[in-house]
N, C-alpha and C positions, 0 to 999 in steps of 0.2 A: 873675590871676597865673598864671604858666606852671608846668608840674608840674617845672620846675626848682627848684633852691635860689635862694632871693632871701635877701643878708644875712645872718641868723639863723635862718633857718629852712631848713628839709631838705624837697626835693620828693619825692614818691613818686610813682609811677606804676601803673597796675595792669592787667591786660588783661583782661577779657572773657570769657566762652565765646567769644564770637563775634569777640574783636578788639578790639574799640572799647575805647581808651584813656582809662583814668580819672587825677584826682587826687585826693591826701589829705595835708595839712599837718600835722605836729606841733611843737608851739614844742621851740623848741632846749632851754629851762630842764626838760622833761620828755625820759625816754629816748625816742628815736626810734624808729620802730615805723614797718615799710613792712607794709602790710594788702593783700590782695586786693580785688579790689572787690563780690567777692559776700561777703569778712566769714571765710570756710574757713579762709586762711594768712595768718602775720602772720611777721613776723620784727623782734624785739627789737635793739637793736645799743647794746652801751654806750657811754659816754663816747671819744671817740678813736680808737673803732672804725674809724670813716667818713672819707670827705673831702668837704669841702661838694659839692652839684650830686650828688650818688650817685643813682640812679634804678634801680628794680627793678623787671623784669618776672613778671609770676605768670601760665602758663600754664599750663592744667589738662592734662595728657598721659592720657587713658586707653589710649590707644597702648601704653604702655607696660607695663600691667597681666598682660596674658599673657604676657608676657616673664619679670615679676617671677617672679609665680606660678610659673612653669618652672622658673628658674634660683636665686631664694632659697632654700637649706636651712632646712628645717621651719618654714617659716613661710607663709603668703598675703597679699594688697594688702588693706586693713581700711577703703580709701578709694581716692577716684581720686589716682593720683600727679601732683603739679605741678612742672615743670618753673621753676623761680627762677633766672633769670639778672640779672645786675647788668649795666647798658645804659651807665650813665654813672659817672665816679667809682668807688669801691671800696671794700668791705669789708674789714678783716680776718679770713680766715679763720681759726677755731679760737677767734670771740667771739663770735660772733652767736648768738642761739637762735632757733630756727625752729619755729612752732607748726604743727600740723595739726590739722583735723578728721578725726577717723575715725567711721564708720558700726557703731555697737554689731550691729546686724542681719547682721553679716559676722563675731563674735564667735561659733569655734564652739561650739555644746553643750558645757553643761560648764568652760567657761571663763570668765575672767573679764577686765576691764582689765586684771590683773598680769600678764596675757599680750599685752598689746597695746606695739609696740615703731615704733621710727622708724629708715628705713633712707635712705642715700643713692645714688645710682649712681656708682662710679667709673669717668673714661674709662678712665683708666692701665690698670685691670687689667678696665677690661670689664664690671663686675659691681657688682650690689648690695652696698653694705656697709652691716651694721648701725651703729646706732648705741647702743652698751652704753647710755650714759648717761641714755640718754632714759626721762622719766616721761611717766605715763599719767594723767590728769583725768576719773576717772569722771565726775564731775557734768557737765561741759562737755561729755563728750567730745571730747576732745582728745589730743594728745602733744604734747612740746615736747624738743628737744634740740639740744646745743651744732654748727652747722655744720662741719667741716671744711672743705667749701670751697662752691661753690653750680653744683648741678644739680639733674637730678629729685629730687624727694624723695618718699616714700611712708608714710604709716600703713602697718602689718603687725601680725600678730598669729599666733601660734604655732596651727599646725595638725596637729591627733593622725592625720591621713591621709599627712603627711610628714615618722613620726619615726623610718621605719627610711632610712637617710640613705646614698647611695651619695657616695662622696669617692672619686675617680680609682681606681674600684673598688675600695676598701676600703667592703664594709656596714656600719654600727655602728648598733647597734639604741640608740634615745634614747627618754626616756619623757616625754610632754608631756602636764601634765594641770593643772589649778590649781592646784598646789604650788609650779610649776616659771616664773619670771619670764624673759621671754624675753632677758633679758642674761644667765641663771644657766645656760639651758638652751647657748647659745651656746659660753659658758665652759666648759661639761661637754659637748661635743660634740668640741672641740679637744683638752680635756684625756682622755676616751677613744679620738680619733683615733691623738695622742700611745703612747698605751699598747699601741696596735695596733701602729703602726709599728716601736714598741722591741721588743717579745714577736716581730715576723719579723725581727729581729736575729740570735736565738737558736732554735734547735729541731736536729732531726735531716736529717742529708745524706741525698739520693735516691742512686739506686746510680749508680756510673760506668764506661762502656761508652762502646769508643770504635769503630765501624762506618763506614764499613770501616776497621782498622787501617792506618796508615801502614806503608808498606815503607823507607823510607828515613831516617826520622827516631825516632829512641827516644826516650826520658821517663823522667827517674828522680825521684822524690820522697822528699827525706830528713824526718824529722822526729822528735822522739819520740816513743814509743808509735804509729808510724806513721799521727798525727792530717791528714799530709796526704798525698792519693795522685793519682797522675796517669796518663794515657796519651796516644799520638798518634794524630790522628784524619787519614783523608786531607782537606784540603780545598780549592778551587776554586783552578783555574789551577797556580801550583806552588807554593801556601801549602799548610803543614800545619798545623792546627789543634790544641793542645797545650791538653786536658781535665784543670782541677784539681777536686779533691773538697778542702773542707773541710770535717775531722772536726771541726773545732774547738767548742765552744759559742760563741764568739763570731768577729766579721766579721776579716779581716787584710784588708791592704795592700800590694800588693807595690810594692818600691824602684821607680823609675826601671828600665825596662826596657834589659839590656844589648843592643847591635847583634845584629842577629839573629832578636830578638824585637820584636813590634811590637802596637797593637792596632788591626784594623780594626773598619768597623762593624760587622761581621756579631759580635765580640766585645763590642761596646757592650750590640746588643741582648740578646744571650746570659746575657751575665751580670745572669740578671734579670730577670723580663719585668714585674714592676710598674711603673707610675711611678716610683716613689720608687727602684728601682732602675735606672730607664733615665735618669734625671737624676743621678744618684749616677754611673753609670760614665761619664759625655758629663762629665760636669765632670773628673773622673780622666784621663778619655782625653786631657784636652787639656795633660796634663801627664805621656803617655806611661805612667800608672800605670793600674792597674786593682786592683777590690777586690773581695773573696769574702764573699759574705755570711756570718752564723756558721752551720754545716753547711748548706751549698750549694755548688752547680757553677757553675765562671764555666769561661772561656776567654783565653787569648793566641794569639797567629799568632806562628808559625815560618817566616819569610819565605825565600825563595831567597839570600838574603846571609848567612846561619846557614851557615857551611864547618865548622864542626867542630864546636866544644860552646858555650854560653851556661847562665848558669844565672840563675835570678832568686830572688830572695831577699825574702821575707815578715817581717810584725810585725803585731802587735796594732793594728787602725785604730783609733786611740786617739779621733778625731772622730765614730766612728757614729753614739754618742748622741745628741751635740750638732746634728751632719746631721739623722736625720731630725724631731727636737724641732720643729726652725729650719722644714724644708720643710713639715710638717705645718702650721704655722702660716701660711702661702701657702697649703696645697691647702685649709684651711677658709674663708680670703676671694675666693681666684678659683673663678669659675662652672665648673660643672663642664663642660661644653662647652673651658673653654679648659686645661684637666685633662687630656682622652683623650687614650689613649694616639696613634693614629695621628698627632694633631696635635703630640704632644708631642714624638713619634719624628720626623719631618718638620723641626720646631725645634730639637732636640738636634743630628740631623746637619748639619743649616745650621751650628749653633755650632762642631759638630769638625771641620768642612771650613775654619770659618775665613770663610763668607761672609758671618754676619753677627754682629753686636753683643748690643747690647739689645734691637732690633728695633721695630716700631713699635707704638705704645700701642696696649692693647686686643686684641693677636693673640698667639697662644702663645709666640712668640719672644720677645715682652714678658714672661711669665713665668717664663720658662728663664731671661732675662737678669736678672730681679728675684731668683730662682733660686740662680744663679751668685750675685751679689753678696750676698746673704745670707749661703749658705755660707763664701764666702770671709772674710767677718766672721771665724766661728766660726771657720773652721781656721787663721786667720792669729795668732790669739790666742796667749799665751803659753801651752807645754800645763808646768806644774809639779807635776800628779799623778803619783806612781809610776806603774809598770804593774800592781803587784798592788793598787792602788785605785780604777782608773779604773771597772771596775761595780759601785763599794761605794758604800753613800748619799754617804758623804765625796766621791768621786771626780765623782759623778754630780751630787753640789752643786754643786760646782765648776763642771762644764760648764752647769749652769743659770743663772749669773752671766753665763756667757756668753753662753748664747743669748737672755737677757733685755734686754742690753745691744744685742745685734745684732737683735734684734727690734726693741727702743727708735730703733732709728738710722735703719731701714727704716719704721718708720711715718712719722718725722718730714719723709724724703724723700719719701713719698706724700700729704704734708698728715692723715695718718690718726690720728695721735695722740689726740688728744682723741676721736675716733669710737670706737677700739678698746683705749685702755690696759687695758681691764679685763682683756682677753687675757693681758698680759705676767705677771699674777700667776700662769699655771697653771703656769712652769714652777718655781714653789719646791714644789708637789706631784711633782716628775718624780723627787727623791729614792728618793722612797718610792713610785711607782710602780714603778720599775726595779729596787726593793731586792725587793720584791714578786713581780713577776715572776719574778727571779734566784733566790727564797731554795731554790727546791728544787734551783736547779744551783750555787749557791752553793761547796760543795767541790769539784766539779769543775772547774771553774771555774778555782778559786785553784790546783789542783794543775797547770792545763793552761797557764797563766801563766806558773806556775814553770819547767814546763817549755819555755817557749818563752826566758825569760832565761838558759837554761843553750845552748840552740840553735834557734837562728832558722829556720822550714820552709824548704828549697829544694827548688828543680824543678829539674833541669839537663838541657838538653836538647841531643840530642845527632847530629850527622849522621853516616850510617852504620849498617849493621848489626848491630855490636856496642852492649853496652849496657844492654839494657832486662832481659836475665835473667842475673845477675851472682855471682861472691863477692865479698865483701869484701877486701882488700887482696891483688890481683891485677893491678894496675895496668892497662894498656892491654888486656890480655890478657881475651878473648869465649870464651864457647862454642864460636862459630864458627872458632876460632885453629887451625890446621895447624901439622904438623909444621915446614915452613920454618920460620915465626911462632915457633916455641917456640926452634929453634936462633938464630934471630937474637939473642932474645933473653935467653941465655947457656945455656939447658935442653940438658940430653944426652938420649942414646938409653940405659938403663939396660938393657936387654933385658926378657925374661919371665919372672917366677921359674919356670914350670911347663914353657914351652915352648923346647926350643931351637935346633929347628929351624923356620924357615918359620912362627913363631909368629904366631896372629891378631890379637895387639896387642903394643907394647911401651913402657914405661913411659920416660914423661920426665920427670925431674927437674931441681935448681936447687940446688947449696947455699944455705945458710939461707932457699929458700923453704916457706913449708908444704904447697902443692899438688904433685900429683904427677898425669899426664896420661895417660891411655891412649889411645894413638894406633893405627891400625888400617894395616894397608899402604901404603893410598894415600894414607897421611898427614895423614887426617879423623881430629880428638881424637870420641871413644867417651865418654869418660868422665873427670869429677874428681870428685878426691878428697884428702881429708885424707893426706897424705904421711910427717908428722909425729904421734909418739907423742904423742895430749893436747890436740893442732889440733880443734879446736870453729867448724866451717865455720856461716856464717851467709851470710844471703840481703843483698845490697846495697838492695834491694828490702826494705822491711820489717823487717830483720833476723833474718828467721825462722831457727829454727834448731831440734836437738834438743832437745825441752822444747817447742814452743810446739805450740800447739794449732790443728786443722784449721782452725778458724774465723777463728782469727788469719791463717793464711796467705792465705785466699778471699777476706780484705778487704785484705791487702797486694797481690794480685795480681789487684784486681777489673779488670777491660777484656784480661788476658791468656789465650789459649786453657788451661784448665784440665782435665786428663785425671784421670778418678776412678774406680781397681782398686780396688773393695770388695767383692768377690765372690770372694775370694783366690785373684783372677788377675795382681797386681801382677807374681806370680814367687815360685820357692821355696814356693808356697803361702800367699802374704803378702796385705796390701791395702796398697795408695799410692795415691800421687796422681805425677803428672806436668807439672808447667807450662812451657809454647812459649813460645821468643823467637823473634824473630829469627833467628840463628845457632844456635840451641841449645836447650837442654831444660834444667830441674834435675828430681830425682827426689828423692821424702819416703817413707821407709817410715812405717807408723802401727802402732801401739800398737793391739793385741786393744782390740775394743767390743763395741757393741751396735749396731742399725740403728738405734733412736734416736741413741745417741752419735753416730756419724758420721752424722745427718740433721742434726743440731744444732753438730757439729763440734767437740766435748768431748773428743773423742781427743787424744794426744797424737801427736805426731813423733818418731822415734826414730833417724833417720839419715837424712844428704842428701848426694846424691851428684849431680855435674853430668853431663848428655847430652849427645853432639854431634848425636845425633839427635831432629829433636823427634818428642813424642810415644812415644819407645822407653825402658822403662825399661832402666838396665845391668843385664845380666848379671852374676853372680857374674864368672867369665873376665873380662869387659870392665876390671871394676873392680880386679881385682885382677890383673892382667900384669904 
């Protein structure tokens, strides 16, 4: 009889160490069972699985074992892996069970079967994947578990020399010891990945400094409590590079980018240097958006098509969570080789140029594309959470529904379901891991929320040298503004209360404006000032004003040349401060301290007055002509 199917009965086939092909019959009325020929691997297939004539090969692959070893997270080969391909006819995947022999002698110290598990290789993503489901047969030694589709397969078993675990450089120290079943330890590897990812959502901004400062291009960042601040940086060719700082505790989003501003790659990679952020902004980028981690520095480009001002407008990225839940759950089934960053960066830029897709199975651009599609699950979803609930367990359930769903849709298009469901359960813990994380930023949080549904952060940027050191409701009108500039628009020449002849400055005024200009002969403004009995001058820039403290000002006007008279050289015997724009200066008297206080910047402000010179504090004369 030929190792084909004759009638009712199912041929099997089997290969050899060496090759040489075997056969072995099982009557149809018992389940069908293709065996090895040495007796190692079998594979069960129930009822309807199969189509008659099916024939399987069982090659023994040790080839493959220093592969495993390398690229499986915490675990090693517990046997030689066999390569099971189906030659004739077919299976269906996600029925079959596939037994192994594993070698208890490969079981490390200490450990036992509950540690021993069954993995399969996928092409698609390149890599080993476990298989949760699979038991372990001390007595026989064996494993058995359900196939998702038929490739190599390997015995494995949990190894305590690979349980501090790098994931696209994130380390997560895991504990593997006989407590721990190698589908348990799997599950709590993703579900602390997870919790990594979320907690670098949230923390403290590095400082922002923009070198060398743009000459041509200013940045104003409005926001409350001035949680968001910006500057312009020069950058390559005739872009200008335009540095945001979010103070925020959590990530924002900026709209659609207006004309003007744009994000190239050098912004991709910028904002961000982890994986998880260099996939996060290449997915964004390709829909002209970019996003700020919560207190982190990102970037946009301020292109040569920017003629006069653009401003971009932020919100609460109400996806973060759900992002990186989604991505963490890919960076723990692909190998970490198709993870690094260089290959990821490589693949990212292919996707935001536009050249390629999906890309082909098994290579990083496979990943990004599996990547891509993931996310877009998640964010295409309905968002029905408030904004002051999206990082409350309520809000954070909610996105776990979703990314449990778009997890579910993604395995079933990798054939991976049945290998991996146990996964989908960690994200009903994502509640209260996030709630966890959050609770000690908890009130701030809610109040920084609040404050964003009363005013959304803007950046506006602006071509020109006026701008970046401003008052408030001054309209076009700079530091740098001339006497022309002021009569253009409608200001007179008031003369000098003290001087009246050949006077060194003279004062220009505006009915119903509140500022009033000290202008010097040659028509260079000296100085602004409050003009107006009860005018309460604040910074456009931060809103600093009389009342606010040293400290507050150094972080409204971080990346600006900052001049600091503490040695009661400001003038009159005084201390200030001085900060450079472009066009101009403003000047801040301070409030009597201590050298602590003003190290710490506890002092208060007690008067501000604008400079046309930078770096010069005004004169008594200047300001008052």
């Amino acid at each position: 009889m030929s190792a084909l199917a004759v009638g009712a009965w199912f041929g099997i086939r089997a290969l050899t160490g060496d090759g040489a092909a075997t056969a072995a019959l099982t009557p149809a009325a018992q389940a069908p069972a293709f065996t090895s020929a040495d007796g190692t691997s079998s594979i069960d297939v129930p009822a309807g699985a199969m189509t008659p004539g099916t024939t399987v090969d069982f090659i023994p692959a040790p080839i493959e074992t220093p592969g495993l070893n390398a690229t499986l997270r915490g675990a090693t080969a517990a046997g030689t892996p066999v390569d099971l391909r189906v030659t004739n006819g077919s299976l269906a995947p996600g029925r079959s069970t596939v037994t192994l022999t594993y070698d208890p002698a490969l079981i490390p110290a200490g450990l036992t079967a509950d540690q021993v598990g069954l993995a399969v290789f996928d092409r698609q993503l390149d890599s080993w994947i476990p298989i949760l489901s699979a038991k372990a047969d001390p007595i026989r030694h064996t494993v058995s578990g359900v196939a998702p589709h038929f490739s190599p397969f390997s015995a494995v078993v949990l190894n305590p020399a690979k349980a501090l675990v790098n994931v696209a450089g994130k380390a997560i120290h895991t504990v593997i010891d006989s407590s721990v079943t190698f589908a348990k330890w799997v599950t709590q590897l993703l579900a602390e990945l997870t919790r990594t990812l979320v907690k670098d959502l949230f923390g403290i901004a590095p400082d922002l400094a923009c070198k060398p400062a743009a000459t041509d291009v200013t940045v104003t960042a409005k926001s409350l409590l001035n949680r968001l601040t910006a500057c312009a940086q020069t950058g390559s060719d005739r872009d200008t590079t335009v540095r945001l700082r979010n103070g925020y505790a959590f990530p924002l989003r900026l709209d659609k980018l207006p004309a003007g501003l744009t994000l190239r790659l050098s912004d991709v990679w910028n904002n961000g240097e982890d994986l998880v952020n260099l996939v996060r902004n290449a997915y964004w980028a390709l829909q002209n958006r970019a996003v700020l981690g919560g207190a982190a520095l990102g970037t946009v480009t301020a292109t040569p098509e920017l003629k006069k001002t653009a401003t971009a407008t932020m919100d609460i990225d109400s996806d973060a969570v759900g992002f990186d839940t989604a991505l963490a759950f890919l960076m723990v089934i692909a190998p970490e080789q198709a993870t690094l960053k260089p290959a990821i960066k490589s693949a990212a830029e292919a996707a935001v140029k536009g050249t390629v897709t999906k890309g082909e199975a098994g290579k990083p651009s496979a990943w990004v594309g599996q990547a891509f599609s993931l996310i877009d699950c998640v964010v295409k979803q309905a968002h029905t959470t408030p904004p002051t609930e999206l990082f409350t367990a309520t809000g954070v359930r909610a996105t776990a529904d979703v990314v449990h769903a778009c997890r579910s849709d993604l395995l079933k298009q990798l054939n991976l379901h049945g290998a991996l469901v146990e996964l989908l359960g960690t994200v009903k813990v994502l509640p209260e891991t996030v709630e966890s994380i959050l609770y000690p930023l908890a009130g701030t949080i809610a109040e920084q929320i609040g404050g964003i549904k009363q005013q959304k952060p803007q950046a506006t940027v602006q071509r020109g040298s006026g701008g970046a050191v401003r008052f408030d409701g001054i309209g076009d009108l700079s530091l740098a503004s001339t006497a022309a500039g002021l009569r253009a628009r409608g200001y007179t020449d008031h003369g000098n209360l003290y001087e009246t002849t050949n006077p060194a400055c003279v004062s220009y005024q505006k009915p119903g404006q509140p500022l009033t200009y000290s202008v010097d002969p040659n028509g260079r403004v000296l100085a602004i000032r409050a003009g107006v009995s009860g005018t309460k001058l604040s910074t456009e820039i931060g809103s600093i004003h009389a009342g606010s403290t040293l400290a507050q000002l150094r972080t409204a006007f971080r990346g600006h040349q900052i001049h600091e008279y503490l040695d009661l050289d400001f003038g009159q015997g005084t201390n200030g401060v001085v900060v450079d724009g472009p066009g101009g200066a403003i000047a801040f008297s301070l409030d009597e301290a201590t050298p602590a206080e003003y190290a710490s910047g506890q002092t208060t402000i007690t008067y501000i007055d604008g400079v046309g010179v930078p770096g010069h504090a005004p004169t008594a004369m200047e300001i008052d002509c």
